[in-house]
TORKOL-4160 file (C-alpha; in steps of 0.2 Angstrom, whole numbers, padded with zeros to 4 digits, m for minus):
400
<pt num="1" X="0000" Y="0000" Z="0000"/>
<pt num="2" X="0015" Y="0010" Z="0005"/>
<pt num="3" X="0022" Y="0009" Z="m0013"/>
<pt num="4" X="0007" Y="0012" Z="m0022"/>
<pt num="5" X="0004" Y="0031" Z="m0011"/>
<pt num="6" X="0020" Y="0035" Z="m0016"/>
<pt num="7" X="0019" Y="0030" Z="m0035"/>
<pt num="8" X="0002" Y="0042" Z="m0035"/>
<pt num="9" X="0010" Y="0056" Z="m0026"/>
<pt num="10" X="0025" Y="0056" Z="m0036"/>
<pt num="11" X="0014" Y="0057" Z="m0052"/>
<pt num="12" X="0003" Y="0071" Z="m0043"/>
<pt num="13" X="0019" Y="0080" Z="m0039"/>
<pt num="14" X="0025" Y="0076" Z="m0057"/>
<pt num="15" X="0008" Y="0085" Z="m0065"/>
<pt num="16" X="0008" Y="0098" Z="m0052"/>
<pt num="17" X="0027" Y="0105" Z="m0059"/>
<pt num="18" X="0019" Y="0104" Z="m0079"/>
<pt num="19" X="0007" Y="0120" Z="m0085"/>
<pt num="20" X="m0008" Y="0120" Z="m0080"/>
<pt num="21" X="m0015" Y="0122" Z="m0095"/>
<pt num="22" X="m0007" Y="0107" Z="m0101"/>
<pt num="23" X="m0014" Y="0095" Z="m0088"/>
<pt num="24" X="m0031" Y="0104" Z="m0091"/>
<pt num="25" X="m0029" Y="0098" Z="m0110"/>
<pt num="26" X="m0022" Y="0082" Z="m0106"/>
<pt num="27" X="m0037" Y="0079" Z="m0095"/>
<pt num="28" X="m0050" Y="0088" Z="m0105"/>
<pt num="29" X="m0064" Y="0078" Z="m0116"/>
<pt num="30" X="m0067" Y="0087" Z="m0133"/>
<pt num="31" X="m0080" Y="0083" Z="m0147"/>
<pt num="32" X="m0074" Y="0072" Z="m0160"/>
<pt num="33" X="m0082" Y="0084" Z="m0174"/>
<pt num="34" X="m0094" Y="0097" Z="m0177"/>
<pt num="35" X="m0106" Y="0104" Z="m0189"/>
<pt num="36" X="m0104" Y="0123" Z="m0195"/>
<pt num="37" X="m0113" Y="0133" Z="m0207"/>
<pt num="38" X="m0103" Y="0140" Z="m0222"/>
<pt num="39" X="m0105" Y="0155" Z="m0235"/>
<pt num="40" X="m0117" Y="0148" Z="m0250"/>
<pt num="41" X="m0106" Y="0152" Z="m0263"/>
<pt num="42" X="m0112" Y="0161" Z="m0279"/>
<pt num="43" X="m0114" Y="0152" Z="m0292"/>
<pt num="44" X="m0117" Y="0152" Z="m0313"/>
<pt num="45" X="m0124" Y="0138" Z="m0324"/>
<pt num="46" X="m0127" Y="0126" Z="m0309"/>
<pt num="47" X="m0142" Y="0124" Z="m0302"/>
<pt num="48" X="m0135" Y="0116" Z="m0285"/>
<pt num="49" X="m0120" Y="0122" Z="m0279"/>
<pt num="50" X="m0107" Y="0116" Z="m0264"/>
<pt num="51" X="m0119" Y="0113" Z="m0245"/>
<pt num="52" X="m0121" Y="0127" Z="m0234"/>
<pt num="53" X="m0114" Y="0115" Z="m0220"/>
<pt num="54" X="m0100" Y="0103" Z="m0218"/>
<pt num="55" X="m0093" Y="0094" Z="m0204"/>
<pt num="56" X="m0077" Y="0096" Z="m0196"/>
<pt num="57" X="m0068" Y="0084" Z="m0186"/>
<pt num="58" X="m0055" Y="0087" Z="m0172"/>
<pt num="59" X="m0041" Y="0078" Z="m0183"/>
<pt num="60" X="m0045" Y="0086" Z="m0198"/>
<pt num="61" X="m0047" Y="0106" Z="m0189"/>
<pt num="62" X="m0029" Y="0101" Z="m0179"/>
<pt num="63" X="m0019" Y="0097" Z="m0197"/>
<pt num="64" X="m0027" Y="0110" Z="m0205"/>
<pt num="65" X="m0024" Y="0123" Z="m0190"/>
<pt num="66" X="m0006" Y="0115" Z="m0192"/>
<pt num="67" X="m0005" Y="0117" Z="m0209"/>
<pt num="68" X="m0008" Y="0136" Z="m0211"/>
<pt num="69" X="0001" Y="0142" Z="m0195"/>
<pt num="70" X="0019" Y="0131" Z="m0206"/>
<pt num="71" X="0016" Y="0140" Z="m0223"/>
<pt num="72" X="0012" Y="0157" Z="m0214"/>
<pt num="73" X="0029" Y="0157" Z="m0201"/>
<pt num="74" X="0037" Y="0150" Z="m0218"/>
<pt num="75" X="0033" Y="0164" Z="m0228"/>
<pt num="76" X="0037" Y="0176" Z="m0213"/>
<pt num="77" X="0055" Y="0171" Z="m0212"/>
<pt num="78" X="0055" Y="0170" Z="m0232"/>
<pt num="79" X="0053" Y="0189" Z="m0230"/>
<pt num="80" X="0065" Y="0190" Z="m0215"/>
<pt num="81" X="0080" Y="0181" Z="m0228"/>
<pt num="82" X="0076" Y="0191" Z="m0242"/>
<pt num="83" X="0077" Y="0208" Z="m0231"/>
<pt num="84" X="0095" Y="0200" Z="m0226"/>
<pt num="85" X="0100" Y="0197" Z="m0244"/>
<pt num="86" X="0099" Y="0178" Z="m0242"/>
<pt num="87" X="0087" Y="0176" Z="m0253"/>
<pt num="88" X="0089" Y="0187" Z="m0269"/>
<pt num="89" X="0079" Y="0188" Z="m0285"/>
<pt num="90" X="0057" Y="0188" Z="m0287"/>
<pt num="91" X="0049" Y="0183" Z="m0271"/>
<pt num="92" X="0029" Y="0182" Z="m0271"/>
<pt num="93" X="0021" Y="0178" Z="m0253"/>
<pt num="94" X="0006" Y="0170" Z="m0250"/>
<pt num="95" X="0004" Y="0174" Z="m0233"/>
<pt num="96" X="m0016" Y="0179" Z="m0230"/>
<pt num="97" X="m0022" Y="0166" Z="m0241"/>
<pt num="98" X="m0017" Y="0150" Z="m0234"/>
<pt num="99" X="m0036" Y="0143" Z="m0234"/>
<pt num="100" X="m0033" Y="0144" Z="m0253"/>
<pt num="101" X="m0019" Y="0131" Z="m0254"/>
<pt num="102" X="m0025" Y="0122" Z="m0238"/>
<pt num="103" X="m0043" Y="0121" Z="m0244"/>
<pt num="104" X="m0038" Y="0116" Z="m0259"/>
<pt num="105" X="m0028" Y="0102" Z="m0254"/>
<pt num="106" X="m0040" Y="0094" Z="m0244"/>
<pt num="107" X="m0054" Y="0094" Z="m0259"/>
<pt num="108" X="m0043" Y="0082" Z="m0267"/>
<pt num="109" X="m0036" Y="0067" Z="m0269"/>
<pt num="110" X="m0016" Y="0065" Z="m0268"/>
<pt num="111" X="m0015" Y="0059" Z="m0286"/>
<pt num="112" X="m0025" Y="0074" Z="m0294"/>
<pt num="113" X="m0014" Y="0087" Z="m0301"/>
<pt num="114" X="m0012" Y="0107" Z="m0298"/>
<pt num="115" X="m0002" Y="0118" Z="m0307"/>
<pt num="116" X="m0001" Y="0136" Z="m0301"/>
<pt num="117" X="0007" Y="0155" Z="m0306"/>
<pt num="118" X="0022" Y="0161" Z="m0294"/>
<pt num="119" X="0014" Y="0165" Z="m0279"/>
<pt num="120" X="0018" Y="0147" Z="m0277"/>
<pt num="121" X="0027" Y="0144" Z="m0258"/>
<pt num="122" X="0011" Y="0136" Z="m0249"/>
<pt num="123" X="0005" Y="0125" Z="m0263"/>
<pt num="124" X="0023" Y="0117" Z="m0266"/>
<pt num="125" X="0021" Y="0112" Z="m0246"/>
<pt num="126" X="0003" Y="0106" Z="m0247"/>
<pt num="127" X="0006" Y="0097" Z="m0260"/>
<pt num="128" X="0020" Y="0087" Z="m0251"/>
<pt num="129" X="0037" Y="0096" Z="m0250"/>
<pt num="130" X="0046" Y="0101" Z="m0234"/>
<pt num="131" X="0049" Y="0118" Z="m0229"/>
<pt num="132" X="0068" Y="0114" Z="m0226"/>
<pt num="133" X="0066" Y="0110" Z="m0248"/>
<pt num="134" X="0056" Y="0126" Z="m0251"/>
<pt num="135" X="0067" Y="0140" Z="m0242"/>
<pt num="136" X="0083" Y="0131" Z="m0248"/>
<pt num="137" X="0077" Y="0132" Z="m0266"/>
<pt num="138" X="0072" Y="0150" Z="m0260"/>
<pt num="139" X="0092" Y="0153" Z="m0256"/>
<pt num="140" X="0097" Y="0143" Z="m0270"/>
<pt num="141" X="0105" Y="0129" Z="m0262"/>
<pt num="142" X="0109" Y="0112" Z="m0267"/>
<pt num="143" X="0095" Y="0105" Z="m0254"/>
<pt num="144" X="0080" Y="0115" Z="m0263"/>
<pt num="145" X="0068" Y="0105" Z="m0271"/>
<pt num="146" X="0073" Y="0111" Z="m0288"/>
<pt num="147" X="0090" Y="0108" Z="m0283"/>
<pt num="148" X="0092" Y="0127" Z="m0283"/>
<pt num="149" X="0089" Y="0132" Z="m0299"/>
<pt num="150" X="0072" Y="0137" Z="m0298"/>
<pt num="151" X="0070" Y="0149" Z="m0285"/>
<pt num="152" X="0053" Y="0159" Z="m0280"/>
<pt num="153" X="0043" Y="0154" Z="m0296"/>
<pt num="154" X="0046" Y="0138" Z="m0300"/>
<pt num="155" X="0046" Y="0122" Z="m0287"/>
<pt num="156" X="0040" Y="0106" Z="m0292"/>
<pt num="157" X="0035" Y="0090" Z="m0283"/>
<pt num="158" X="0024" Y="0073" Z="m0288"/>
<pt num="159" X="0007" Y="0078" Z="m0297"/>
<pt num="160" X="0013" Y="0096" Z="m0294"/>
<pt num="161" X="0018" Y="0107" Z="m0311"/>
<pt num="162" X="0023" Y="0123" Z="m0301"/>
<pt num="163" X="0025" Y="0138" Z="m0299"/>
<pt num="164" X="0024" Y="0148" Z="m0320"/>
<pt num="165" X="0034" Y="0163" Z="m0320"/>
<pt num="166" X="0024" Y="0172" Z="m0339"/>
<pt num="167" X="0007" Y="0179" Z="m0332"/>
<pt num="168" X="m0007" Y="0166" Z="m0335"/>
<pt num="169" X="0003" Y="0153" Z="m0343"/>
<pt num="170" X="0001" Y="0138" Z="m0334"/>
<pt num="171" X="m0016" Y="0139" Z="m0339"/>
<pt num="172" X="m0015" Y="0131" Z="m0356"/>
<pt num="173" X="m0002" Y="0120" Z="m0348"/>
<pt num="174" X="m0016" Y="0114" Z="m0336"/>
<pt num="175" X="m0030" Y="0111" Z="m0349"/>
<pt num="176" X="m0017" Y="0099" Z="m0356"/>
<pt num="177" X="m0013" Y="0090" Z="m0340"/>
<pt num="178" X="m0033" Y="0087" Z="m0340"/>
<pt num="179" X="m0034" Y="0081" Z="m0357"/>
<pt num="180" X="m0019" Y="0068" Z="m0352"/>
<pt num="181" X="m0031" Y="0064" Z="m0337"/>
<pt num="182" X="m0044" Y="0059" Z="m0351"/>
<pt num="183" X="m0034" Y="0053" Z="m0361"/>
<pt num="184" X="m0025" Y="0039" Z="m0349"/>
<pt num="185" X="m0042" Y="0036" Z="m0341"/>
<pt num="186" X="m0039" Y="0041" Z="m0323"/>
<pt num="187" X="m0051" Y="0047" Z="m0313"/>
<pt num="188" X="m0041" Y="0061" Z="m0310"/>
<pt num="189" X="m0043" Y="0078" Z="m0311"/>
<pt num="190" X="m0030" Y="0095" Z="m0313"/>
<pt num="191" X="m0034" Y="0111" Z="m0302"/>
<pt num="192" X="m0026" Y="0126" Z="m0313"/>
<pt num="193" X="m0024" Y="0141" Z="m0305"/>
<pt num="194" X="m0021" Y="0161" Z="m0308"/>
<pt num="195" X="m0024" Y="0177" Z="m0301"/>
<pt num="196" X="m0036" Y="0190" Z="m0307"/>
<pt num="197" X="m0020" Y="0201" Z="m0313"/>
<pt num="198" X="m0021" Y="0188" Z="m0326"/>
<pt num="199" X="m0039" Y="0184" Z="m0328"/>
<pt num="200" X="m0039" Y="0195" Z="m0346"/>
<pt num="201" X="m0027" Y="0184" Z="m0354"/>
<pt num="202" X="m0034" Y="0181" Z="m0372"/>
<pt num="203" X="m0024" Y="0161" Z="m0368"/>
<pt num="204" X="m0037" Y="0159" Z="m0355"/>
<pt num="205" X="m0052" Y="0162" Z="m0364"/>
<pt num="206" X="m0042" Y="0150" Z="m0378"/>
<pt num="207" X="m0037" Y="0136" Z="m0364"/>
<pt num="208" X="m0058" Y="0137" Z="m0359"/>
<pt num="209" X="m0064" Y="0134" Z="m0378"/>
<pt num="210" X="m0055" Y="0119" Z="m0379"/>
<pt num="211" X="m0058" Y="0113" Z="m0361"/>
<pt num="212" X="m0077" Y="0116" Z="m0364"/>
<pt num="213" X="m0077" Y="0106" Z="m0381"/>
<pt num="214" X="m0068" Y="0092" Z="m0375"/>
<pt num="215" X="m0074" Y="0090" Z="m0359"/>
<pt num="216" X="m0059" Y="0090" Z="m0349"/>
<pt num="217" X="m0057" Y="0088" Z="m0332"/>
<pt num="218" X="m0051" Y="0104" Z="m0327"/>
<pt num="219" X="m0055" Y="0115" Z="m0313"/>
<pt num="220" X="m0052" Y="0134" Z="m0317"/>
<pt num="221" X="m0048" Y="0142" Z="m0302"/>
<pt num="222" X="m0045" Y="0162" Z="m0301"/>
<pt num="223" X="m0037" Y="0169" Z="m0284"/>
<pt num="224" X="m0044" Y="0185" Z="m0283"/>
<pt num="225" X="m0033" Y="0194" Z="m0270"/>
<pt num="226" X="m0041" Y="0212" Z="m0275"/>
<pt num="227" X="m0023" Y="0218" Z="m0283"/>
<pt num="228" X="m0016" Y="0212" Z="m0301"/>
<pt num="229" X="0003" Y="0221" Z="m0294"/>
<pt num="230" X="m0005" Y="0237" Z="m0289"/>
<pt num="231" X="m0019" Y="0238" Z="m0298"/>
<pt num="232" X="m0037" Y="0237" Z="m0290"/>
<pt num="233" X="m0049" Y="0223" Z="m0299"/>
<pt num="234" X="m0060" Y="0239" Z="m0301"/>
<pt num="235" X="m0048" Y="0246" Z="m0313"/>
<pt num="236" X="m0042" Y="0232" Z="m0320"/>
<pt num="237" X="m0057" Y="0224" Z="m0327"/>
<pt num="238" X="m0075" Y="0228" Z="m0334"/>
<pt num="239" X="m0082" Y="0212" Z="m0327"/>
<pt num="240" X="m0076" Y="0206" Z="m0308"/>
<pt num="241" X="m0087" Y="0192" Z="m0309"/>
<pt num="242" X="m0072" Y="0180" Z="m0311"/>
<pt num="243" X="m0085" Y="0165" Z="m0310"/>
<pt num="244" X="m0094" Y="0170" Z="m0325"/>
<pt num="245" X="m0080" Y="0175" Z="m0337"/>
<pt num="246" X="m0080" Y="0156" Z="m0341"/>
<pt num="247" X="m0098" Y="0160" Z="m0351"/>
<pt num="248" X="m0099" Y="0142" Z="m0359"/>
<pt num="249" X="m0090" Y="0133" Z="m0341"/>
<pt num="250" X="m0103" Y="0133" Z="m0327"/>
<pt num="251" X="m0094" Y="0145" Z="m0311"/>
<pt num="252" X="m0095" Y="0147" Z="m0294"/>
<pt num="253" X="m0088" Y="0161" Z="m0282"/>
<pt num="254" X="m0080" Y="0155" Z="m0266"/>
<pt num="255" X="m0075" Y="0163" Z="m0248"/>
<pt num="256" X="m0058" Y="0160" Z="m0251"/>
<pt num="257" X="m0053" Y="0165" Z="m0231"/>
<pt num="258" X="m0062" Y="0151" Z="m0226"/>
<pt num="259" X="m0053" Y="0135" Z="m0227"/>
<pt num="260" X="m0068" Y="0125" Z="m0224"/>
<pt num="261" X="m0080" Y="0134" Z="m0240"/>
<pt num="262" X="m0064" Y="0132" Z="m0249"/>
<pt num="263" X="m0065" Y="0113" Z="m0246"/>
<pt num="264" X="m0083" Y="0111" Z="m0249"/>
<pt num="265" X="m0081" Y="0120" Z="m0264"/>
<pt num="266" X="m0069" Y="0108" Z="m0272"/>
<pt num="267" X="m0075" Y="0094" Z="m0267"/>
<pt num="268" X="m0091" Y="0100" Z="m0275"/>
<pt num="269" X="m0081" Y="0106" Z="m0291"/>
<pt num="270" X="m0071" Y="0088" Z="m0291"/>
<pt num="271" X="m0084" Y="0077" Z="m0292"/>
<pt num="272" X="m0093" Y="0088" Z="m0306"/>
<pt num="273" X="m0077" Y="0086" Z="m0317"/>
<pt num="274" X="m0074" Y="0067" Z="m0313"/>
<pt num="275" X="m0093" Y="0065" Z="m0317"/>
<pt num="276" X="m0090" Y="0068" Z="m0335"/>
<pt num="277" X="m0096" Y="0084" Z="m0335"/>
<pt num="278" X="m0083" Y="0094" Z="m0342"/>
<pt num="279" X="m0072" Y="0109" Z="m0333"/>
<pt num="280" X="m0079" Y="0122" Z="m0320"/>
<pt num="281" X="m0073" Y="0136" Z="m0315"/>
<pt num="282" X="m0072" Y="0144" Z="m0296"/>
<pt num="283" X="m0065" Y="0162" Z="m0289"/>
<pt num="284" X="m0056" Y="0160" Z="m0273"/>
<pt num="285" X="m0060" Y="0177" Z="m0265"/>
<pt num="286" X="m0045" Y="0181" Z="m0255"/>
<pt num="287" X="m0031" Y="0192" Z="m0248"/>
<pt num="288" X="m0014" Y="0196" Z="m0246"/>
<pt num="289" X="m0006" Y="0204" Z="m0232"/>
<pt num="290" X="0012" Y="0207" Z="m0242"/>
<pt num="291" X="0013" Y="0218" Z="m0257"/>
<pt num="292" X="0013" Y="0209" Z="m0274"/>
<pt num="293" X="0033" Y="0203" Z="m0273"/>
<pt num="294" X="0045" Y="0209" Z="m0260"/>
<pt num="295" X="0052" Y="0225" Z="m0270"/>
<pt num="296" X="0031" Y="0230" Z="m0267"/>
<pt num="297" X="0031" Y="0240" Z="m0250"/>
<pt num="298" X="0009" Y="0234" Z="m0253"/>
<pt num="299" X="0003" Y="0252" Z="m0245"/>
<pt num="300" X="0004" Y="0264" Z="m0262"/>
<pt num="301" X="m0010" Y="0256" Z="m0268"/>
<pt num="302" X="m0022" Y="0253" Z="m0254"/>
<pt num="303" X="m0019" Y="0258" Z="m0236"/>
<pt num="304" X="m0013" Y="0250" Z="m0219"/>
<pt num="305" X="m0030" Y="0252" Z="m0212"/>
<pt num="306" X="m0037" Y="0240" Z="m0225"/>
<pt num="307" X="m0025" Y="0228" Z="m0223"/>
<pt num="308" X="m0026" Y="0226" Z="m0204"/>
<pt num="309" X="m0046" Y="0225" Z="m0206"/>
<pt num="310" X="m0043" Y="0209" Z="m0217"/>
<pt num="311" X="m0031" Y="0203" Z="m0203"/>
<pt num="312" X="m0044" Y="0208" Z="m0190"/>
<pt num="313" X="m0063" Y="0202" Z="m0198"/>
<pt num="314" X="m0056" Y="0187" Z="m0210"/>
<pt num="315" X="m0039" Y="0181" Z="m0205"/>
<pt num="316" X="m0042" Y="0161" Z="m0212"/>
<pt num="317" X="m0033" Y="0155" Z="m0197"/>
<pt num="318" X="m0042" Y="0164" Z="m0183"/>
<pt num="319" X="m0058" Y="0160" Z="m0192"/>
<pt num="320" X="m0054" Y="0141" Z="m0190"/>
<pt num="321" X="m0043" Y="0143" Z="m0173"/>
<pt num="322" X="m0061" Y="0151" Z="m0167"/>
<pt num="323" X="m0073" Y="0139" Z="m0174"/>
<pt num="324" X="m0063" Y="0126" Z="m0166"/>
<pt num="325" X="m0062" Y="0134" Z="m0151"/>
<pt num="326" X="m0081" Y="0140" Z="m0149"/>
<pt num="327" X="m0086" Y="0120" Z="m0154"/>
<pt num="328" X="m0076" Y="0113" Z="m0140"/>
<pt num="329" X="m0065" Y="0103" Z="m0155"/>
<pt num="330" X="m0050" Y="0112" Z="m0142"/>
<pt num="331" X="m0046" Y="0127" Z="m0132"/>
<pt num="332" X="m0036" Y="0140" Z="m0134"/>
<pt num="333" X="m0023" Y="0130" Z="m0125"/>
<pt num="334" X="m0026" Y="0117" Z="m0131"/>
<pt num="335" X="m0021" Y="0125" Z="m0150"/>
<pt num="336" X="m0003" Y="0125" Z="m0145"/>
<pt num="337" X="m0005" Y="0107" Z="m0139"/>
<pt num="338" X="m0008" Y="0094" Z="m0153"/>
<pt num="339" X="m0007" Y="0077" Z="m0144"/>
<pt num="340" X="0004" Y="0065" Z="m0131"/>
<pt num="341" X="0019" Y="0061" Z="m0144"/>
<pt num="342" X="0033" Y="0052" Z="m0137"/>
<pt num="343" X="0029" Y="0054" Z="m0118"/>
<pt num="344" X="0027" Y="0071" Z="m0119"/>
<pt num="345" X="0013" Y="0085" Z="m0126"/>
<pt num="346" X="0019" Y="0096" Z="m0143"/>
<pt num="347" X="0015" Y="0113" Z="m0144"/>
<pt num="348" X="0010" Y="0116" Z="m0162"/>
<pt num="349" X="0016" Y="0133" Z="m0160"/>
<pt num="350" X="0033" Y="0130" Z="m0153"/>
<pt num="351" X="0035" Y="0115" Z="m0164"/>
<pt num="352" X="0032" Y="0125" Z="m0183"/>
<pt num="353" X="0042" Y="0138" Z="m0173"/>
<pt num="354" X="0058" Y="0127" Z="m0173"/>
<pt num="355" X="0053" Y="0118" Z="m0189"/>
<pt num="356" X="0055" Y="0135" Z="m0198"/>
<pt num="357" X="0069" Y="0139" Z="m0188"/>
<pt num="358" X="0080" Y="0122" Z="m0193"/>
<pt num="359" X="0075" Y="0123" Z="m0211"/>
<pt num="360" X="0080" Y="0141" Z="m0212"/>
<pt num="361" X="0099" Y="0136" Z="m0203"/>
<pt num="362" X="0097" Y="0124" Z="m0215"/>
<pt num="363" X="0094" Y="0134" Z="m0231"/>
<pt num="364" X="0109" Y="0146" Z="m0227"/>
<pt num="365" X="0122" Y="0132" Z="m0224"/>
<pt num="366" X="0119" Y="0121" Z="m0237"/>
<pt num="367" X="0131" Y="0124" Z="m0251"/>
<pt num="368" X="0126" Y="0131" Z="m0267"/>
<pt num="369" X="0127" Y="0118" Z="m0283"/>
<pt num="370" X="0142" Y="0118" Z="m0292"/>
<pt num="371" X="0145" Y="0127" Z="m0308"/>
<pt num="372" X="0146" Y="0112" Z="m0319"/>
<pt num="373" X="0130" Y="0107" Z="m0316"/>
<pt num="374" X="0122" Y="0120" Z="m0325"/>
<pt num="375" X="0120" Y="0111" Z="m0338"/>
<pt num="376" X="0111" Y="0095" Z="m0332"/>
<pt num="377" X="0092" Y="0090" Z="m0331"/>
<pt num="378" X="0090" Y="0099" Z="m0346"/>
<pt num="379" X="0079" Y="0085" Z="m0353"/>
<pt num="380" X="0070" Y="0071" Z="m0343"/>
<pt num="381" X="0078" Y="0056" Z="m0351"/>
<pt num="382" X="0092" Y="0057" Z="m0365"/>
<pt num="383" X="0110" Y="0052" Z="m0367"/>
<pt num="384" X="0123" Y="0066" Z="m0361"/>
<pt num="385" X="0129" Y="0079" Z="m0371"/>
<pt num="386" X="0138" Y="0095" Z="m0373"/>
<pt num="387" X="0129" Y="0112" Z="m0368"/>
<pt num="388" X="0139" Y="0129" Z="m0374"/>
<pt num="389" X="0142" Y="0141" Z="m0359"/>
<pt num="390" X="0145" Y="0159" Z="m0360"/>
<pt num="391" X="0154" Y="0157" Z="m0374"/>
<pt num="392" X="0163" Y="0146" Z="m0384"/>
<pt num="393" X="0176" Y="0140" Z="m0375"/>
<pt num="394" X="0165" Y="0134" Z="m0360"/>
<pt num="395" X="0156" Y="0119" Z="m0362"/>
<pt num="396" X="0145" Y="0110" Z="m0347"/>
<pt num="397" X="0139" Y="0093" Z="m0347"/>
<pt num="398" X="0118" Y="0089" Z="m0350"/>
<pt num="399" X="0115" Y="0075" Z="m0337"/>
<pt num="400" X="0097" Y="0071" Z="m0339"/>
C-alpha cells in the first residue's frame, strides 16, 4: 500500500510541476467533430452548388490549423531572408491566403494534379514538399527541391507542375494536363490556378474553348486577392465576376478565407469534373497581407488600415482557430497542444516555430550547386551531351 501512495504522489507532484494548462488539456474531453454553417457560394450555370454545411472533425481542424500556421511562419522568415540578402531575386508571398492552398488540398485526392502561377510557396508544401526544400530552393542551395535552380517561381514536386513565371501561362499547360487525365483514363482531375492580374489573358479564354469542347477535367480556379501588382480589380477589369467569365464553363464564387467553404467547394467542383461533366470554374476570393513581390512596400495602392481589417474580420486562421475553439473541437490552449507524442505534449506553435527555424539554418548552410552542373536535367531522359556556356570555349555537361 506504502508503494502504491508514493507512486500516485509522485505522479501528482509530477503533474503539479507541468502548466496548468497542459494538464487541463491532457485531461480535458473534446468533441470528435462538429457541424458549422458555411457561406453559399455564388454560383453560374449550376443549379445546385457546394452545402451550406460541412462537418469538421478534431483531426482534420488540428492538421489544417497546423497546416496554415507552417506556410504562414514560412513565408514570414521567407521575407526575414530576403530583407538580409539571403534570398535574392522575385519573391511572391502568399501569406493571408493559406485557406486557398490548404482548402484546396483537402478537396482532393493526392493523385490529382495542380499547377499554379508564382505565388507558389504554400502550394509546393501542401502538395507534399518540406519547408527545409522550399526555403533552400528559395536561397538557392543544393537542398531546394529544384536543386536550386528554380527559385521563388518555379518548385515542383509529384502531381505538382509549379509555380509559372509568364502571367497566365500555366493555364493552357493545365488544360493539357486534364486532357492527359482523359486521355489515360484516370479518374483524376487537374486544379489550374491564376490570379485576377491575369484573368484578361486572351490564352485563358483559348485554354476554356478547348476545355469546354472536350470536356476536360479541369478545374479553373482564379485567386482574386483584390490587386493584379498594384492595380485594383476595379480598374483592371470591366467584369469582376471572375466565376462568369467562363460564359460556356458553369462558375461558382467561393469565400476563399475560409478554409472549410474552400473545401466544400472543391470537393463539389471535383466530383462535377470526374462525373464527365466537363471543366468548371471557381474564384477563390482572398487576400494578401504582403505587397505583390518583395520589391512591393503593398501600402501605395491601398492603405494600412485596410490591410489590418482583413487581418482583423477574416484572418483564415483565426476564423478556424475560433470555430474550433467555440465547438469545443480544443481550447485556446489546447491549439498550442496537438497530442501526447513520445511521452510528452507538442505545442503546435513551438513545434512550426523550430521547424521553420532548422529549415532556415538549413537553407543558409547548405552549399550552393556547383558550376558544372548548370547544364544537367535539361531534358528528362536522354544520353549526355555538350551544352555551350558563355561562350565558346565553355562547355558543361547535360546530365538528364
Amino acid at each position: 500500500m506504502r508503494k502504491m501512495l508514493a507512486a500516485v504522489s509522485r505522479v501528482l507532484s509530477g503533474a503539479s510541476q507541468k502548466p496548468a494548462s497542459r494538464v487541463l488539456v491532457a485531461s480535458r474531453n473534446f468533441a470528435n467533430d462538429a457541424t458549422f454553417e458555411i457561406k453559399k457560394c455564388d454560383l453560374h450555370r449550376l443549379e445546385e452548388g457546394p452545402p451550406v454545411t460541412t462537418v469538421l472533425t478534431r483531426e482534420d481542424g488540428l492538421k489544417y490549423y497546423r497546416m496554415m500556421q507552417t506556410v504562414r511562419r514560412m513565408e514570414l522568415k521567407a521575407d526575414q531572408l530576403y530583407k538580409q540578402k539571403i534570398i535574392r531575386g522575385f519573391c511572391h508571398l502568399c501569406d493571408g491566403q493559406e485557406a486557398c492552398c490548404v482548402g484546396l488540398e483537402a478537396g482532393i485526392n493526392p493523385t490529382d494534379h495542380l499547377i499554379t502561377a508564382y505565388r507558389a510557396h504554400g502550394f509546393t508544401f501542401t502538395r507534399g514538399l518540406s519547408v527545409r526544400e522550399i526555403l533552400a530552393e528559395l536561397t538557392g542551395r543544393k537542398g531546394g527541391c529544384a536543386k536550386g535552380k528554380g527559385g521563388s517561381m518555379h518548385m515542383y514536386a509529384k502531381n505538382f507542375y509549379g509555380g509559372n513565371g509568364i502571367v497566365g501561362a500555366q493555364v493552357p499547360l493545365g488544360a493539357g494536363i486534364a486532357l492527359a487525365c482523359k486521355y489515360n483514363g484516370k479518374d483524376e482531375v487537374c486544379l489550374t490556378l491564376y490570379g485576377d492580374g491575369a484573368a484578361n489573358q486572351g490564352q485563358i479564354f483559348e485554354a476554356y474553348n478547348m476545355a469546354a469542347l472536350w470536356k476536360l477535367p479541369c478545374i479553373f480556379i482564379c485567386e482574386n486577392n483584390r490587386y493584379g501588382m498594384g492595380t485594383s480589380v476595379e480598374r483592371a477589369a470591366a467584369s469582376t465576376d471572375y466565376y462568369k467569365r467562363g460564359d460556356f464553363i458553369p462558375g461558382l464564387r467561393v469565400d476563399g478565407m475560409d478554409i472549410l467553404c474552400v473545401r466544400e467547394a472543391t470537393r463539389f467542383a471535383a466530383a462535377y469534373c470526374r462525373s464527365g461533366k466537363g471543366p468548371i470554374l471557381m474564384e477563390l476570393q482572398t487576400y494578401r497581407y504582403h505587397g505583390h513581390s518583395m520589391s512591393d512596400p503593398g501600402v501605395s495602392y491601398r492603405t494600412r488600415e485596410e490591410i489590418q481589417e482583413v487581418r482583423s474580420k477574416s484572418d483564415p486562421i483565426m476564423l478556424l482557430k475560433d470555430r474550433m475553439v467555440n465547438s469545443n473541437l480544443a481550447s485556446v490552449e489546447e491549439l498550442k497542444v496537438q497530442s501526447l507524442v513520445h511521452g510528452g505534449l507538442k505545442e503546435i506553435d513551438v513545434e512550426v516555430r523550430k521547424e521553420i527555424e532548422d529549415a532556415a539554418q538549413f537553407a543558409t548552410a547548405d552549399p550552393e550547386p556547383p558550376l558544372e552542373e548548370l547544364g544537367y536535367h535539361i531534358y528528362s531522359s536522354d544520353p549526355p551531351f555538350e551544352v555551350r556556356g558563355a561562350n565558346q570555349w565553355i562547355k558543361f555537361k547535360s546530365v538528364s
